[in-house]
N, C-alpha and C positions, 0 to 999 in steps of 0.2 A: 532231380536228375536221377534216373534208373542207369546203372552201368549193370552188367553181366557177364562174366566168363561167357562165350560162345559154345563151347562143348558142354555146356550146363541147358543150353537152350532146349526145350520139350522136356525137359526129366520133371517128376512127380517124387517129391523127394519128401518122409516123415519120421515123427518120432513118436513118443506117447502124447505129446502135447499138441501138435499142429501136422498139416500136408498141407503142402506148398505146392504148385505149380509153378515149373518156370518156364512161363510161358511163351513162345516165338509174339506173339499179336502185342505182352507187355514189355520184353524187353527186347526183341530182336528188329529195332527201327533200321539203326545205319552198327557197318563196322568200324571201330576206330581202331588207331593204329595208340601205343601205350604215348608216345609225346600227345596227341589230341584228348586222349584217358585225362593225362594230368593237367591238362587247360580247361577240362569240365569238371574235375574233381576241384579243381580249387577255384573256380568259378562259381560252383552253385551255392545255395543258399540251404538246398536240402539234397542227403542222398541217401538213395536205395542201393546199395550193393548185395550181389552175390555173382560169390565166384570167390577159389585161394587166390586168384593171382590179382584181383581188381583190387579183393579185399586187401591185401598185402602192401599194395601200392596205396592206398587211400594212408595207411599204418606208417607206412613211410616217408608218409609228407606231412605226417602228426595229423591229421584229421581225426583223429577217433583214436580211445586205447583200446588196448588189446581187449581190456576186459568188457569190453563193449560187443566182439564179437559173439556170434552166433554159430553152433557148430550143428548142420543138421546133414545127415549121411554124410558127415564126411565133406558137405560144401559150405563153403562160409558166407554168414549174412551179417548185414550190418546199418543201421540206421545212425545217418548222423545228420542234425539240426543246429545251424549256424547260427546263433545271436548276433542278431544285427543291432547296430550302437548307431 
């Protein structure tokens, strides 16, 4: 599942390590409202975040620790991989 902050959508954001595109075609399908955010956040199996506020929200429903975050210009990324039992 790819979620995104929406005013992150077309920025080209890096650091000495990586550029990133965040690209409208990869993450800008439909809008969700944050109640619908947390029925796919806790639904998927895999997720892609970026954005402070998506990431925030993922952090808050314990999906990932903090130290799992990813800080590039200032927007935050985040991978997280659900074991399935």
């Amino acid at each position: 599942m790819n979620l995104c902050d929406s005013d992150n959508l077309g920025k080209i954001v890096s650091n000495a390590d990586v550029e990133i595109e965040i690209s409208k075609e990869y993450f800008g399908g439909q809008l969700v409202d944050e109640k619908e955010a947390i029925t796919l956040l806790t639904g998927a199996n895999m997720l892609n975040l970026v954005g402070n506020r998506i990431v925030k929200l993922a952090l808050s429903l314990n999906l990932a620790s903090k130290d799992s975050v990813r800080i590039i210009d200032n927007i935050s990324f985040l991978l997280v991989y659900k074991s399935i039992q």
